[in-house]
N, C-alpha and C positions, 0 to 999 in steps of 0.2 A: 504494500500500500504506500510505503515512503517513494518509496522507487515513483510509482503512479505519479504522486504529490509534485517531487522534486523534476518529473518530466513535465508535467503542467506549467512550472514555473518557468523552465527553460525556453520551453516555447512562447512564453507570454514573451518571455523577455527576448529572443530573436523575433518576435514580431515587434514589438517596445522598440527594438535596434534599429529597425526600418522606416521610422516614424510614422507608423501605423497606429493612429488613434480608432478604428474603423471598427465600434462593437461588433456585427454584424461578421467580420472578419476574426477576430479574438474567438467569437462565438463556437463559431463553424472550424476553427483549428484545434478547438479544446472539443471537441464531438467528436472529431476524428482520430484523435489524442483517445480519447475514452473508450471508441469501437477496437481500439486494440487490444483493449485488458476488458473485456469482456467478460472474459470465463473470471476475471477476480470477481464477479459480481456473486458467483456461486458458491465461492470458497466458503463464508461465512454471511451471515446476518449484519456485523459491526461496516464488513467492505461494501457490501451492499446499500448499507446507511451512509457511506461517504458515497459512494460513488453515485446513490439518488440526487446528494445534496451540490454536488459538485455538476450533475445534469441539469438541476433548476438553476444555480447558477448562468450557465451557459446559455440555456432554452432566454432566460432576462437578458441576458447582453444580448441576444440576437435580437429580440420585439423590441429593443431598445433604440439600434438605428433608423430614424425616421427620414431621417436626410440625405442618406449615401454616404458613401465613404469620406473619411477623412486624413489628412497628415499632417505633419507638425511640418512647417511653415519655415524657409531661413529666414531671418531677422532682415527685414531690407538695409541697405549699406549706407553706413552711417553720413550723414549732411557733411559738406566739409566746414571748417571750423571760420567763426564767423571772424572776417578782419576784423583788427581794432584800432579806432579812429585816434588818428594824430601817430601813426606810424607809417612810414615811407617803406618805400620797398628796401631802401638798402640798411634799414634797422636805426635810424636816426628819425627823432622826432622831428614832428612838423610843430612850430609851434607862433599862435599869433602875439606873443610878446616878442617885441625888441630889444637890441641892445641901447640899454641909455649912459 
């Protein structure tokens, strides 16, 4: 059953790696993830109580997505940095006092 647990994670987390926000995707990796350990469903009563709870889980994250898929987003590239006034290009100020 760890073994089950610690591959659920794995997976969430190579799709997490992908910038895969996509319930509907999570959902449907983690059902297929589950259809392979199967027959743990038989072993006992206790694996059969996680692995119910671990399919409602999943059955939510899928009815979950109503929008389509999602991803995480680069950050757009940063503004450039604003001049500052009373500075010349060659690094001497500009300045409106005179010498008296």
């Amino acid at each position: 059953m760890k073994a089950y647990l610690d591959g659920r994670q794995e997976a969430v987390g190579q799709i997490a790696a992908t910038g895969s926000t996509d319930p509907q995707e999570i959902g449907r990796a983690m059902q297929a993830f589950r259809n392979e350990v199967e027959g743990m469903a038989r072993q006992s009563d206790h694996i059969k109580q996680v692995l119910d709870k671990t399919d409602l889980a999943d059955r939510q994250l899928i009815s979950i997505s109503a929008v389509g898929p999602r991803t995480m987003q680069a950050p757009p590239p940063a503004a450039p940095a604003p001049s500052m006034p009373g500075l010349s290009g060659d690094g001497e100020t500009a300045s409106a006092s005179s010498d008296v």
